[in-house]
C-alpha positions as CSV (number, residue, x, y, z in Angstrom):
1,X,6.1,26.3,-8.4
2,X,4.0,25.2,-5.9
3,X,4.8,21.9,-4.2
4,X,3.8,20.9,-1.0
5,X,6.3,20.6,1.9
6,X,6.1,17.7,2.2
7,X,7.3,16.3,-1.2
8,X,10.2,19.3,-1.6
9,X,13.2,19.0,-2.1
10,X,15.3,20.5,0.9
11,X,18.7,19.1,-0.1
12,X,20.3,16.9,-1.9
13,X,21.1,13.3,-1.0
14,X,25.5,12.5,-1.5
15,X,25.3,8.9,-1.9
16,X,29.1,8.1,-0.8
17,X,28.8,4.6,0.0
18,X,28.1,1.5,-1.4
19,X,27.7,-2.1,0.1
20,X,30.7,-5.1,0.0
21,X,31.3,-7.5,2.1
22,X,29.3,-6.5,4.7
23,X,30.6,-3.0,5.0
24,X,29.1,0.4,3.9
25,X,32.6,1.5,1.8
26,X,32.9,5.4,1.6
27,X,33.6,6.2,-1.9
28,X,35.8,9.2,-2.3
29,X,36.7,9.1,-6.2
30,X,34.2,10.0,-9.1
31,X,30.4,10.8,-8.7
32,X,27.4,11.2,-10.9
33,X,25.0,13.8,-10.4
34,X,21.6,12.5,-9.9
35,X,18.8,14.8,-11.7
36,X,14.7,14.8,-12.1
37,X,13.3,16.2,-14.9
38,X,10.9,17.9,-12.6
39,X,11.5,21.2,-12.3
40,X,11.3,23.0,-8.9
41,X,11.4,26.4,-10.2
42,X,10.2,28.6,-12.9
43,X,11.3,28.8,-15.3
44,X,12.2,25.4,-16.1
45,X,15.3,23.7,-14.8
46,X,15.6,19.8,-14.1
47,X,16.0,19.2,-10.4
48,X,19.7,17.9,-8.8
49,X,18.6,15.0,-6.2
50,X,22.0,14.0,-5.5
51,X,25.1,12.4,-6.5
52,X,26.1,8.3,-6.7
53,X,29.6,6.5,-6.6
54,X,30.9,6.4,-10.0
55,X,32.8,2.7,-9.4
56,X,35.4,1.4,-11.6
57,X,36.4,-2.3,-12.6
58,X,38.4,-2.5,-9.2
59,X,35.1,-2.1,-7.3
60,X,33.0,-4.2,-8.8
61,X,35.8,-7.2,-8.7
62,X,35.8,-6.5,-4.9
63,X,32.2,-7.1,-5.2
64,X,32.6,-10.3,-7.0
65,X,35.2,-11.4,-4.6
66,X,33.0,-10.8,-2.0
67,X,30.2,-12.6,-3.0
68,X,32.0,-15.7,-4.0
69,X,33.9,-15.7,-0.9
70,X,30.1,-15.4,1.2
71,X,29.3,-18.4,-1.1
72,X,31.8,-20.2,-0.4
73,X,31.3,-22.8,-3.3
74,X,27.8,-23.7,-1.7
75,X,30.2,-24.0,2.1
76,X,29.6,-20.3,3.2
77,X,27.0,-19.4,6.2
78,X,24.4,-17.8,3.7
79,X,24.1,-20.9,1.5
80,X,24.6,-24.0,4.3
81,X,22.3,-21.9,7.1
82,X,19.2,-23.1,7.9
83,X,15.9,-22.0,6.2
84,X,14.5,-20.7,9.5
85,X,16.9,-18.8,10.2
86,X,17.2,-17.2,6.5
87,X,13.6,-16.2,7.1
88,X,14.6,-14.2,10.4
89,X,17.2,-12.3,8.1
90,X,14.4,-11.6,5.4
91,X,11.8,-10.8,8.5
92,X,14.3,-8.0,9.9
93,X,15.0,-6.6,6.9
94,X,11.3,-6.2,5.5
95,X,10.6,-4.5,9.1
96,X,13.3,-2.1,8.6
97,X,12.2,-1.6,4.9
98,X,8.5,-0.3,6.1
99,X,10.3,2.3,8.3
100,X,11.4,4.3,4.9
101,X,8.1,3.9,3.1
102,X,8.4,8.1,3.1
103,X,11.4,8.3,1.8
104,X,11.4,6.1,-1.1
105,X,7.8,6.9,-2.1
106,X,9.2,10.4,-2.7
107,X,12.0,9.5,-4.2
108,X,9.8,7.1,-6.2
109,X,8.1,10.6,-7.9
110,X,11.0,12.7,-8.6
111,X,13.6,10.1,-9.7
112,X,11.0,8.7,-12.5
113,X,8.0,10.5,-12.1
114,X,5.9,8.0,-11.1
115,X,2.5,9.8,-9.7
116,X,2.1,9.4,-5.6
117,X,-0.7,6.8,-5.7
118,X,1.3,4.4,-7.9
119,X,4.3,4.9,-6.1
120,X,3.0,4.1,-2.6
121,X,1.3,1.0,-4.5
122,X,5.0,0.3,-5.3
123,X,6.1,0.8,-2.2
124,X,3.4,-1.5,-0.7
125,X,3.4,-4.0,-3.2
126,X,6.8,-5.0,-2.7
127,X,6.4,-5.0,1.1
128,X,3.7,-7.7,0.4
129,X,6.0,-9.5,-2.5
130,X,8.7,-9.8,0.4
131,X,5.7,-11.5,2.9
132,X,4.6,-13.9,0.3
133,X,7.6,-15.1,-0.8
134,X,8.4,-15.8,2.8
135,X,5.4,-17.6,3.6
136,X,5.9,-19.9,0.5
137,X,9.2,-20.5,1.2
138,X,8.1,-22.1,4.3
139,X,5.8,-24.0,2.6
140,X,8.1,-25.1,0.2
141,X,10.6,-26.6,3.4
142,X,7.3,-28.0,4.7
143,X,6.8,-29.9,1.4
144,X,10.5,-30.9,1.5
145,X,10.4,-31.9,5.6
146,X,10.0,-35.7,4.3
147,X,11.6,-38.8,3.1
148,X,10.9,-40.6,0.1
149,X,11.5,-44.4,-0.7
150,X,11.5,-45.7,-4.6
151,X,13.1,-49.3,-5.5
152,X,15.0,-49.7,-2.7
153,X,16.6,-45.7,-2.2
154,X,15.9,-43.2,0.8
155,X,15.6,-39.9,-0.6
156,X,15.6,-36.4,0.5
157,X,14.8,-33.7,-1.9
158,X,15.3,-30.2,-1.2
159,X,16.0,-26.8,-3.3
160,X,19.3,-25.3,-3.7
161,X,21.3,-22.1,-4.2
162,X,22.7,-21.9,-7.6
163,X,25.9,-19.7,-6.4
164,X,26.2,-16.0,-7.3
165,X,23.9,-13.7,-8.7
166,X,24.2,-10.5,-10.7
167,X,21.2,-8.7,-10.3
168,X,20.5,-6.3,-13.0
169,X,16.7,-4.2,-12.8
170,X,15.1,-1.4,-14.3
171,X,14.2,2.0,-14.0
172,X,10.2,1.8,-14.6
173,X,9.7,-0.2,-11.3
174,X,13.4,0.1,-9.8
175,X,11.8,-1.2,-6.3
176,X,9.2,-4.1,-6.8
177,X,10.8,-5.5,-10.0
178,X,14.3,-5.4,-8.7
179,X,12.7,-6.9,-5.2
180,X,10.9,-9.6,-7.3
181,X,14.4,-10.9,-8.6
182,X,16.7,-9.7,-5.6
183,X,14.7,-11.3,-2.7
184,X,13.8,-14.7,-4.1
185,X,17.6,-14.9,-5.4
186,X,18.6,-14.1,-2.2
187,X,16.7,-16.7,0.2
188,X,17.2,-19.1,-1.7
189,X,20.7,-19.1,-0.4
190,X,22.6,-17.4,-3.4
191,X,24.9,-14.3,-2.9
192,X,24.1,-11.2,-4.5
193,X,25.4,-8.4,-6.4
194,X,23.2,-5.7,-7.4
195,X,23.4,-2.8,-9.4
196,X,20.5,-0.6,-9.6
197,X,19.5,1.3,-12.5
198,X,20.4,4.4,-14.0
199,X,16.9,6.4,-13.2
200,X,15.6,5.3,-9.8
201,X,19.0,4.5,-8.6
202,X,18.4,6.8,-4.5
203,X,15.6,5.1,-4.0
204,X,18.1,2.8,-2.5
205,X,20.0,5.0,-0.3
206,X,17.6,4.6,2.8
207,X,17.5,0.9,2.4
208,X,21.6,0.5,2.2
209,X,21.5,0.0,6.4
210,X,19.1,-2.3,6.0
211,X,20.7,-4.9,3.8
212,X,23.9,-4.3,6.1
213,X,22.7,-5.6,9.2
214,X,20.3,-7.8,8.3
215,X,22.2,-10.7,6.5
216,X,25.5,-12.0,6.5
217,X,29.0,-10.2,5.2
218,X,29.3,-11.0,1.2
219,X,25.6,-12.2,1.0
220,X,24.8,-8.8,-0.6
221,X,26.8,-6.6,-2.4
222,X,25.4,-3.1,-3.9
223,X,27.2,-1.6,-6.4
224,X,27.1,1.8,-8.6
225,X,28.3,2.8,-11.9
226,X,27.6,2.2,-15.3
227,X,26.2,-1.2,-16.4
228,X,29.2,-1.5,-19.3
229,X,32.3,-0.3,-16.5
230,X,30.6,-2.6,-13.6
231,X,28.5,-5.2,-14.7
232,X,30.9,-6.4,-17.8
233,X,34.0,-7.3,-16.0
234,X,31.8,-9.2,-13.7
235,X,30.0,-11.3,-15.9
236,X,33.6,-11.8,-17.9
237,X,35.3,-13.3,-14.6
238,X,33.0,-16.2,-15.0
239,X,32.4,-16.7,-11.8
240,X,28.3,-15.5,-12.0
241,X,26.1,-18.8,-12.1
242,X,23.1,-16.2,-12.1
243,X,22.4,-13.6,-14.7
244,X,19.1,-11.5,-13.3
245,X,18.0,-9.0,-15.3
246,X,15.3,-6.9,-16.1
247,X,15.0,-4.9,-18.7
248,X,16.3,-5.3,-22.9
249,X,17.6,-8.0,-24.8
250,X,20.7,-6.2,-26.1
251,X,21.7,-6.0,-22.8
252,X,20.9,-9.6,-21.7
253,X,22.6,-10.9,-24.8
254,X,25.7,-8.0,-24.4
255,X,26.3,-9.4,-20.7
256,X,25.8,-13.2,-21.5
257,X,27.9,-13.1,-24.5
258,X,31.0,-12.1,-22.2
259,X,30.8,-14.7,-20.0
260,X,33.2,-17.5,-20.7
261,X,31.1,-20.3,-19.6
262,X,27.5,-20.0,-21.5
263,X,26.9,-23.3,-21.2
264,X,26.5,-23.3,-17.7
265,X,25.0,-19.1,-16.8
266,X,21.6,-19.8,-15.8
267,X,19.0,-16.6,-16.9
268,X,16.4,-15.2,-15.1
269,X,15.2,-12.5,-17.6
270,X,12.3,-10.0,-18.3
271,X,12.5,-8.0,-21.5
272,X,10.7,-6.2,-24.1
273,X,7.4,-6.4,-25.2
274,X,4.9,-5.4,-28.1
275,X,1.8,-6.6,-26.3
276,X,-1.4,-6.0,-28.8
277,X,-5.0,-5.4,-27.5
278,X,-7.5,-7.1,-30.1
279,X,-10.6,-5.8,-30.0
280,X,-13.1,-7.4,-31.5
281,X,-16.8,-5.9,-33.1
282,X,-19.1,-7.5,-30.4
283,X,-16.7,-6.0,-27.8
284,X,-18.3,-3.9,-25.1
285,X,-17.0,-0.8,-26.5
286,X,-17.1,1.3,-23.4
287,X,-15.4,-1.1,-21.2
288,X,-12.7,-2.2,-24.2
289,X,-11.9,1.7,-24.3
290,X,-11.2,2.5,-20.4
291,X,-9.0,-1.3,-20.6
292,X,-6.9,0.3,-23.1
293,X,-6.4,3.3,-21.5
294,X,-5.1,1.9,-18.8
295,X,-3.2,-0.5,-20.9
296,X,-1.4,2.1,-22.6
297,X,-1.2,5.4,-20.7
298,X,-0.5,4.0,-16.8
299,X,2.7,5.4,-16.0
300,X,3.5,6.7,-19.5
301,X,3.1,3.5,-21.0
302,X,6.6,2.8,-19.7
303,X,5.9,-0.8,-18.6
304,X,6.8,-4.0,-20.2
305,X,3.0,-4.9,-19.9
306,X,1.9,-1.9,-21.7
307,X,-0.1,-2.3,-24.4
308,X,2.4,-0.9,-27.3
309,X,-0.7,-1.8,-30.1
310,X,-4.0,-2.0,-30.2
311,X,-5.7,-4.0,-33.1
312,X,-9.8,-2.6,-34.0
313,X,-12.2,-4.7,-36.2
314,X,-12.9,-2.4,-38.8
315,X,-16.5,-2.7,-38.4
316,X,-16.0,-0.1,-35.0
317,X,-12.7,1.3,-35.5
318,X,-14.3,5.0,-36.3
319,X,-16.5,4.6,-33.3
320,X,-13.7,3.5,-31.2
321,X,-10.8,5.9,-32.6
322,X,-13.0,9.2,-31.9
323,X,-14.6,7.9,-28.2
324,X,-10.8,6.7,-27.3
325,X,-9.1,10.1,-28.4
326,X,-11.3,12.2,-26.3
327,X,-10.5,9.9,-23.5
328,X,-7.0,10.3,-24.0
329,X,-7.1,14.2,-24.4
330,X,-9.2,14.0,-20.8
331,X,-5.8,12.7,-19.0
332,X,-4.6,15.5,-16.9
333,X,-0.9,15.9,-17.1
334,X,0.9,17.3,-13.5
335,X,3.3,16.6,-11.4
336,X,3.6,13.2,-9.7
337,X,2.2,14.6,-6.0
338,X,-0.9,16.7,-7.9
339,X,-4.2,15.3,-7.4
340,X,-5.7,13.2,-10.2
341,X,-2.5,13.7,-12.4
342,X,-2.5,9.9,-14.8
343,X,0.3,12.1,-17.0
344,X,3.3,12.6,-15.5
345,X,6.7,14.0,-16.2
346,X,9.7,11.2,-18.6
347,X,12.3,10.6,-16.5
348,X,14.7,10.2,-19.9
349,X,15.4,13.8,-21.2
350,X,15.7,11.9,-24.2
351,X,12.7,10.5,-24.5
352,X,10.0,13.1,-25.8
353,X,13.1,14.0,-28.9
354,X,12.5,9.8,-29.6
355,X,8.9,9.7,-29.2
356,X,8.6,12.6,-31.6
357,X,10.9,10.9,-34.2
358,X,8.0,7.5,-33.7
359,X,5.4,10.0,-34.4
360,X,7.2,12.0,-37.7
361,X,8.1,8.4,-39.5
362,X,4.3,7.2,-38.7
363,X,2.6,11.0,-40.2
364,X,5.2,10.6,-43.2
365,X,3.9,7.4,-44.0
366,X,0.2,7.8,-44.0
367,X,-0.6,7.7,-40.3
368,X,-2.9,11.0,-38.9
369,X,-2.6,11.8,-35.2
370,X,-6.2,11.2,-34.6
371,X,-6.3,13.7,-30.8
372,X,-5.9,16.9,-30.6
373,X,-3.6,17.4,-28.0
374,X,-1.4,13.9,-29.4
375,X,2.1,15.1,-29.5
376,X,2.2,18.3,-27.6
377,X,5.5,18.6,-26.3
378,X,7.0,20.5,-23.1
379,X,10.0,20.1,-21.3
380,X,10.3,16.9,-20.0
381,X,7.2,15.9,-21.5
382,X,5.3,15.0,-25.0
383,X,1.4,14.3,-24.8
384,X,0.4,11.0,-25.9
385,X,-0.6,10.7,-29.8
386,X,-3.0,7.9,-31.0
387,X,-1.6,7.2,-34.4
388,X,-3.9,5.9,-37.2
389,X,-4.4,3.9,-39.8
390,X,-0.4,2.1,-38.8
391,X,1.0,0.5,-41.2
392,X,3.8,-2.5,-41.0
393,X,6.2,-0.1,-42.3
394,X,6.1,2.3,-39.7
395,X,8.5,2.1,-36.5
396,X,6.1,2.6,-34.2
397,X,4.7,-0.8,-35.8
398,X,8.3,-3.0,-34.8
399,X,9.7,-0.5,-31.9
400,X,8.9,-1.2,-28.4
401,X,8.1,2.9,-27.7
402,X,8.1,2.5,-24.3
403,X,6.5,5.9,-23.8
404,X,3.3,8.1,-24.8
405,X,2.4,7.0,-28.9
406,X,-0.2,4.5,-29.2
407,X,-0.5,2.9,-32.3
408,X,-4.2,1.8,-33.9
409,X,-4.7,-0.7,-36.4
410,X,-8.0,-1.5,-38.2
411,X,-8.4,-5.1,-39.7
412,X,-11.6,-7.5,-41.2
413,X,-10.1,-11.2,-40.4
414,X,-8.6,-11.8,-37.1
415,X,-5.8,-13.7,-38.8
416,X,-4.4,-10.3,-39.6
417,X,-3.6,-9.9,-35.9
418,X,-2.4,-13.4,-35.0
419,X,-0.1,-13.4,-37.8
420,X,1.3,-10.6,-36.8
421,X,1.9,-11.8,-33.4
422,X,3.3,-15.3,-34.7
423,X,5.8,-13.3,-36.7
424,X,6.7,-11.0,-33.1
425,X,9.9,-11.5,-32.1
426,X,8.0,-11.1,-28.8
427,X,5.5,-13.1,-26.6
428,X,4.6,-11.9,-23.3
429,X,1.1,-11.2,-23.0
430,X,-2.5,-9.9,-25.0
431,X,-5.9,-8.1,-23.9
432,X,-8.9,-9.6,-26.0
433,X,-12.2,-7.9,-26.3
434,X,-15.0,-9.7,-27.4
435,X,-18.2,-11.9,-25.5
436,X,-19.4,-14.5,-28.6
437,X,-18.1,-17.5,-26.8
438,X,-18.0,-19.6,-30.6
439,X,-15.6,-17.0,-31.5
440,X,-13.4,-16.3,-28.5
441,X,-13.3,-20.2,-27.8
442,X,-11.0,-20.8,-30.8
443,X,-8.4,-17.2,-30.4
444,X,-8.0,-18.0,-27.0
445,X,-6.5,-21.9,-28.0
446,X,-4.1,-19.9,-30.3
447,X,-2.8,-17.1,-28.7
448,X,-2.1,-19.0,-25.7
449,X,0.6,-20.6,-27.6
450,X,1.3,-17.4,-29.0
451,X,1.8,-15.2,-25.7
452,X,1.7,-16.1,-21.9
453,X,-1.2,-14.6,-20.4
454,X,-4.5,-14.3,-22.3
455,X,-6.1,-11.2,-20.6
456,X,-10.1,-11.6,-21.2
457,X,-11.6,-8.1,-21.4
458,X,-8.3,-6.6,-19.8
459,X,-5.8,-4.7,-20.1
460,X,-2.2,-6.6,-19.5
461,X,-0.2,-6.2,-16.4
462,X,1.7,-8.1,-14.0
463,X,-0.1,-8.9,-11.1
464,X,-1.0,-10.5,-8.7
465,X,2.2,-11.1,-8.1
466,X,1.2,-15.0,-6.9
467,X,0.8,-15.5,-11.2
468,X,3.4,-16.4,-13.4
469,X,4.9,-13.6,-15.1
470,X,7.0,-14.9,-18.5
471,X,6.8,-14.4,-22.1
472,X,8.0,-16.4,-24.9
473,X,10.8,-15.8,-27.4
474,X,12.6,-12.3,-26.8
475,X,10.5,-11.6,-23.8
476,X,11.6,-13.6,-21.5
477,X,14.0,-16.4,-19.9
478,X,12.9,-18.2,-16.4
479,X,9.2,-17.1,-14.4
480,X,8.9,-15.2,-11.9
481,X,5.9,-14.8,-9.6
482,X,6.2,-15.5,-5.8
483,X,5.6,-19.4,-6.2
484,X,7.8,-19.5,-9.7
485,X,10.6,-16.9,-9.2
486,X,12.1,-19.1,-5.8
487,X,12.4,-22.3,-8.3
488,X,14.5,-19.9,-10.9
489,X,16.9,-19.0,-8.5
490,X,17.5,-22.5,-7.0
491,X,18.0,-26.4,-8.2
492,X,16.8,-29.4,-6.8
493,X,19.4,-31.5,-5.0
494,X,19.3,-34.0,-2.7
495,X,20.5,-37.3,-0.4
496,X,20.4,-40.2,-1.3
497,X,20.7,-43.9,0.3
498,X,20.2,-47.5,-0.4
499,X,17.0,-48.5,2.1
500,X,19.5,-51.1,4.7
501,X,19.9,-51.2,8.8
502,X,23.1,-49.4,8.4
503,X,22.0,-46.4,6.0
504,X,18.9,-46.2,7.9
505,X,20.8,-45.9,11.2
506,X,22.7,-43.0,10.5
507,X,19.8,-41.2,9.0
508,X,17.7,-41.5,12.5
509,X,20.8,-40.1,14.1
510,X,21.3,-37.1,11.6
511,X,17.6,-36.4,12.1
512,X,18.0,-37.0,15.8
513,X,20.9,-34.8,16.7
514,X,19.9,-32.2,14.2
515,X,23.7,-31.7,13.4
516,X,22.8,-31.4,9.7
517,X,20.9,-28.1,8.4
518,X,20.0,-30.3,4.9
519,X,19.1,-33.4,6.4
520,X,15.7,-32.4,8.5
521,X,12.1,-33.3,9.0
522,X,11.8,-30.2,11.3
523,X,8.3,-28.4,10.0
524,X,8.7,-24.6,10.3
525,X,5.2,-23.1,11.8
């Protein structure tokens, strides 16, 4: 097995600690073994990377505790502190973060075999997410460095913390996505807790320091163990205002349902989707084609903004089916670090056994794997199979696969495929190929109410990260995107007074003395 020096593994990381209330606990009870389904020898053997706390019900508790006790009912030093001075915490952690780009970029590969040129994008991208949600946030206090005066009242209106979070995000992007709800929660003024996910989880080990010393005891809290032994107990205290989460429904509903107080657990969610790619008969063929590759192979088709189905007009699905198939069979499959490799190893030992089960259902009901190589299976891997004709039947039709099986159906009127989307318990996004304007026009009116980005001759994704990112019904709760995600983890509150000499005299003298952090004009530069 060749790998380069660089990207070996030379020994294994023994995560012992984990972060409460402002101290890096040693943990010297239960651990879990940490393996990559990359192998590092011949012949085949997943890879140990390390081992993780195991924590209990105690630990995670002591992690709630801490939190609510850094909160303080909004009276803590996190929540009351000024925004300037929240930013210097975010600024000296994001400086420390770019000092273990290495690290987690390799980590990044073998935890969930993300290829090196996605993962340093990962890396990067988050770096950038933490920047911009900075420089917003100062905008944002700009914006709010004012009084207003309506019938008589004084007001000054700020943004909020909403009290303590429970961050919960998922293995396909365990950094950015996790950053994209962790970092707006967290300068906003809420206390954290964080549990990272089950693959991707010692990608966090060279950042533990990091949070330590660059924000205040109980502000952040990072936890290990499994979701059902940590994050249950947690949410069934009562005490979480916040339920962050990335990743499925049954989870999100699993978690909320516990909670004691419904009625007042605010959700920032992202969850499943079964985002379609309609491609229409005047599409440009060639550039529809490489768009739905993308869509649906990057990273194993292991993204929420993977296209999971792509809908042909009949009148080209022949021509489409055999020029897309040979693309497919072009992808070169390696290891994450190997040049040119789009293919790369599941990080679920699981998943190829699954995706095989998609792919038996579909052949048994009438669908043909349409590429030769679709459905080639090694050890940690299974090649991806274009299924056609699907039917509604089929799993593959109603199961988010979350991995390599691409599903292809043909149809003559285009209501076929917005009826099937109206019917979706999902709503995130679409890619729609086509260039008569009298016909795209009209689609594009509906399936904005229908999904939540319209992608025009492209495939679905995320980005840039300044866009909202939402979906409707199961897909999502809350936006996030730099601008939306810092209004989802806050509330706006403000102070109010009746417009007299005597009201008006104290406010000059709050503003003048500077003794409240709420009440100020100051404009941060």
């Amino acid at each position: 097995m060749n790998i380069p020096e660089q990207y070996q593994i030379k020994k294994t990381i023994t995560q012992n600690t984990y972060l409460v209330d402002g101290e890096l606990k040693t943990w010297t009870g239960e651990t879990s073994q940490v393996y990559s389904t990359i192998s590092s020898t011949e012949p085949y053997k997943p890879t140990l990377l390390g081992t993780i706390p195991t924590l209990g019900e105690k630990e995670a508790l002591d992690a709630l505790n801490s939190a609510v006790t850094a909160y303080d009912k909004g009276q803590g030093l996190w929540p009351t502190m000024k925004v300037v001075d929240r930013i210097a915490c975010m600024e000296k952690f994001v400086t420390q973060m770019k000092t273990k780009r290495d690290e987690v970029v390799k980590l990044l590969m073998w935890e969930i075999g993300k290829n090196l040129p996605d993962s340093e994008k990962e890396f990067d991208r988050t770096v950038d997410y933490v920047y911009d949600t900075i420089e917003d946030y100062k905008q944002m206090d700009r914006d709010s460095a004012k009084f207003e005066k309506h019938a008589g009242v004084n007001a000054h209106i700020r943004r909020g913390p909403l009290g303590v979070v429970l961050c919960l995000g998922p293995y396909n992007y365990p950094l950015n996505e996790t950053f994209a709800l962790l970092i707006p929660a967290l300068i906003m003024g809420n206390s954290i807790i964080f549990k990272p996910a089950k693959f991707g989880v010692l990608l966090l080990s060279p950042l533990l320091e990091a949070f330590q010393n660059s924000f205040p005891k109980g502000a952040v809290n990072i936890i290990y163990g499994r979701g059902r032994t940590v994050a249950s107990p947690i949410m069934k205290d009562g005490r979480v205002d916040v339920l962050a989460l990335i990743g499925n429904s049954k989870s999100a509903n699993a978690l909320q349902n516990v909670h004691p107080k419904s009625n007042r657990l605010r959700m920032v969610l992202g969850l499943e989707a079964k985002n379609p790619a309609i491609v229409l008969k005047d599409a440009d063929l060639d550039l529809a084609i490489n768009e739905c590759i993308a869509g649906t192979t990057s990273f194993n088709g292991q993204r929420c903004t993977a296209l999971k189905v792509l809908y042909v007009h009949e009148a080209i699905v022949d021509e489409f089916n055999k020029r897309f198939s040979e693309k497919v069979d072009a992808l070169k499959f390696g290891n994450p670090w190997e040049d040119g490799a789009k293919l790369t190893p599941l990080p679920e030992p699981d998943k190829p056994a699954y995706i095989q089960g998609l792919i038996d259902d579909a052949t048994a009901k009438g669908a043909k794997i349409i590429n030769k190589k679709g459905g080639e299976t090694t050890d940690n891997y299974i090649f991806p199979a274009v299924l056609y004709p699907v039917t509604k039947d089929m799993r593959v039709y109603e199961e988010e696969q979350f991995g390599p099986v691409i599903p292809v159906i043909s149809f003559s009127d285009i209501e076929e495929p917005l009826d099937d989307m109206a019917a979706s318990n999902y709503g995130q996004q679409v890619s729609l190929f086509g260039k008569d304007i009298k016909t795209l026009a009209p689609l594009i009116d509906v399936l904005v109410n229908l999904v939540c980005r319209v992608n025009l001759n492209s495939s679905c994704q995320r980005g840039p990260d300044v866009y909202p990112f939402t979906g409707r019904k199961d897909s999502a709760v809350a936006t996030l995107s730099v601008h939306d995600a810092l209004r989802s983890f806050s509330i706006r509150t403000f102070v109010a007074s009746k417009d007299n000499d005597y009201n008006n005299a104290i406010l000059k003298e709050l503003l003048h003395t500077r003794a409240s952090n709420f009440v100020s004009t100051d404009y941060i530069i």
